[in-house]
C-alpha positions as CSV (number, residue, x, y, z in Angstrom):
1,X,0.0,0.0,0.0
2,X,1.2,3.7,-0.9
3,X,2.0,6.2,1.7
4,X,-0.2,9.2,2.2
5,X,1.2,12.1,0.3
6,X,1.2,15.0,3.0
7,X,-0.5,18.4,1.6
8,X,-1.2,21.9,2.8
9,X,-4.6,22.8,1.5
10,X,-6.4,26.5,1.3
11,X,-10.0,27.1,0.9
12,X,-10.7,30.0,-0.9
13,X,-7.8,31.5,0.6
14,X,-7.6,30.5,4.1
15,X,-5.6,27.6,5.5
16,X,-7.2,24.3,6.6
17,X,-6.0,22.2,9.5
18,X,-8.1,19.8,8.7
19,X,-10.3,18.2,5.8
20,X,-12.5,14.9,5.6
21,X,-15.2,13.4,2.9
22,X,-17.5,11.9,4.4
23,X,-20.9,10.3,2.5
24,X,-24.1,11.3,3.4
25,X,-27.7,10.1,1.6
26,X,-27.1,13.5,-0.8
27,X,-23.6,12.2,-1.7
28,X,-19.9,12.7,-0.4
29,X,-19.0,15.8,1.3
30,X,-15.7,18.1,2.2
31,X,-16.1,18.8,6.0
32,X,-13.1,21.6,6.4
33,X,-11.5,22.9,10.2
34,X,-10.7,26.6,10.1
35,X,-9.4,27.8,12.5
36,X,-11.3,31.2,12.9
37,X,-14.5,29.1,12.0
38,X,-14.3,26.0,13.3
39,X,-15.9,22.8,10.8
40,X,-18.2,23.4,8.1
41,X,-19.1,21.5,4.7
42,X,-17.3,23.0,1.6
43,X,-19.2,23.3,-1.8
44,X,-18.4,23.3,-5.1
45,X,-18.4,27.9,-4.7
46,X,-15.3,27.7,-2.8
47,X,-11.6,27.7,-4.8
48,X,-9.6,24.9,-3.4
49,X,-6.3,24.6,-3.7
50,X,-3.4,22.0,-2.5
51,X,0.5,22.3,-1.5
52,X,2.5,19.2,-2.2
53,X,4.8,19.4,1.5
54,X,7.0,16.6,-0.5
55,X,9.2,19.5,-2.2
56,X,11.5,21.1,0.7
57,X,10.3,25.3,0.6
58,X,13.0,26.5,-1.4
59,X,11.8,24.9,-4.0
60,X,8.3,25.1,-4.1
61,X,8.8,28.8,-3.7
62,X,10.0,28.8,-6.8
63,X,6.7,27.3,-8.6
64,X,3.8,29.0,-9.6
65,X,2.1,30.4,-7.4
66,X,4.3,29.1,-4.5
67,X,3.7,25.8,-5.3
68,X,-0.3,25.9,-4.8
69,X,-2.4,24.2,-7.4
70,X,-5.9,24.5,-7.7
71,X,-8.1,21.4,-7.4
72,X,-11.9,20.5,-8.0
73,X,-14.1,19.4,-4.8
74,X,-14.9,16.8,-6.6
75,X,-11.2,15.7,-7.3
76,X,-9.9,16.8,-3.7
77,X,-12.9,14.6,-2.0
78,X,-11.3,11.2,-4.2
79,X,-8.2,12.1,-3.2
80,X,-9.0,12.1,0.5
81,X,-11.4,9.1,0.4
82,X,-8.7,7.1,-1.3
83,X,-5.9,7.5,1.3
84,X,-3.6,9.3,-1.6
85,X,-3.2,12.5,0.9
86,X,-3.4,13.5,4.0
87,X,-3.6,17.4,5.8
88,X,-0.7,18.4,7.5
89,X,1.0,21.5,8.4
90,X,3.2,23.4,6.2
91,X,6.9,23.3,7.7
């Protein structure tokens, strides 16, 4: 089995600490901690974007946009469901 990559993720903006799907009878669902706002469910109005922490900083400061790539609910939801990543904090 494949090790969870870790990743920094941003919701429209703001820094998560900590993201889960979870399925519910309307289908899956991105249930997001922030920490000014606590946990709320993320729709598909919100810009989502995810930091690969496998580069070391001096690097990914060098990317695009610091590294940050913009990702689908949809996407980010199968991602998380899967195992393939897992929230952490940036270094």
């Amino acid at each position: 089995m494949l090790a969870a990559r870790e990743v920094a993720i941003r919701v429209s903006g703001m820094r998560v600490t900590n993201a889960a799907a979870r399925t519910t009878e309307n289908g899956p669902e991105l249930i997001i901690t922030v920490p000014l706002l606590g946990d709320f469910v993320v729709d598909d109005s919100f810009e989502l974007e995810v930091l690969e922490l496998l580069l070391p900083c001096e690097m990914r400061q060098r990317l695009p946009n610091g590294g940050w790539r913009r990702v689908s609910l949809r996407i980010l939801i199968a991602l998380l469901r899967s195992g393939l990543i897992r929230v952490t904090k940036e270094d």
